[in-house]
N, C-alpha and C positions, 0 to 999 in steps of 0.2 A: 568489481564483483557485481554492482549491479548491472551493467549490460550481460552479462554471462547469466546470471538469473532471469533479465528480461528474455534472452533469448533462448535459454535450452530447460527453467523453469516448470513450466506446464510438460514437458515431455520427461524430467524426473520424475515430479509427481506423478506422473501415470504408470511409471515404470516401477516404480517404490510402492506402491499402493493397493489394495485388492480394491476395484470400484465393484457397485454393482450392475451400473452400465454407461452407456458414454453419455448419457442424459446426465446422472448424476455426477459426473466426472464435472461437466461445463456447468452444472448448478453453482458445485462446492468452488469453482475456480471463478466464477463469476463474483459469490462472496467473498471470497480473499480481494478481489480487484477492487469491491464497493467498498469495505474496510480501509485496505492500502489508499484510495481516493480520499476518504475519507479522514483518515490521520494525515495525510500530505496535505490537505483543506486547514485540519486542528494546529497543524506546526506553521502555515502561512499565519495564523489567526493567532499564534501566540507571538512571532518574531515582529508583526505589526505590535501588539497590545504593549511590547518588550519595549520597543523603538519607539514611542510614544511616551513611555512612562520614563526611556532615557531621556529625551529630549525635553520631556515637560520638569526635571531634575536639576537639568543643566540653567532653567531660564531661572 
C-alpha cells in the first residue's frame, strides 16, 4: 500500500478535495511531506533509543 500511496497519492487528494488553487494544493502537500519526514526521523530515533536500552539490559 505504500507504493500505491506514494505513487497515485497527491493525485487523490486533488481529486477529493476542493483547493483554493494549485499554490495551495503544493503548500498543504508539502506539510504532510515535512510531517511524514518528520515521524520517519521520530520512529529511526525511537528504534535506536529501543536497541540501546535492549542491549544495555542484556550486559
Amino acid at each position: 500500500m505504500i507504493f500505491v500511496l506514494g505513487a497515485k497519492g497527491s493525485e487523490w487528494a486533488w481529486q477529493n478535495r476542493h483547493w483554493d488553487s494549485v499554490e495551495h494544493f503544493k503548500r498543504v502537500q508539502r506539510a504532510w511531506a515535512w510531517w511524514g519526514f518528520g515521524l520517519f526521523l521520530l520512529g529511526i530515533l525511537i528504534f535506536i533509543i529501543n536497541t540501546i536500552v535492549a542491549v544495555s539490559t542484556l550486559q
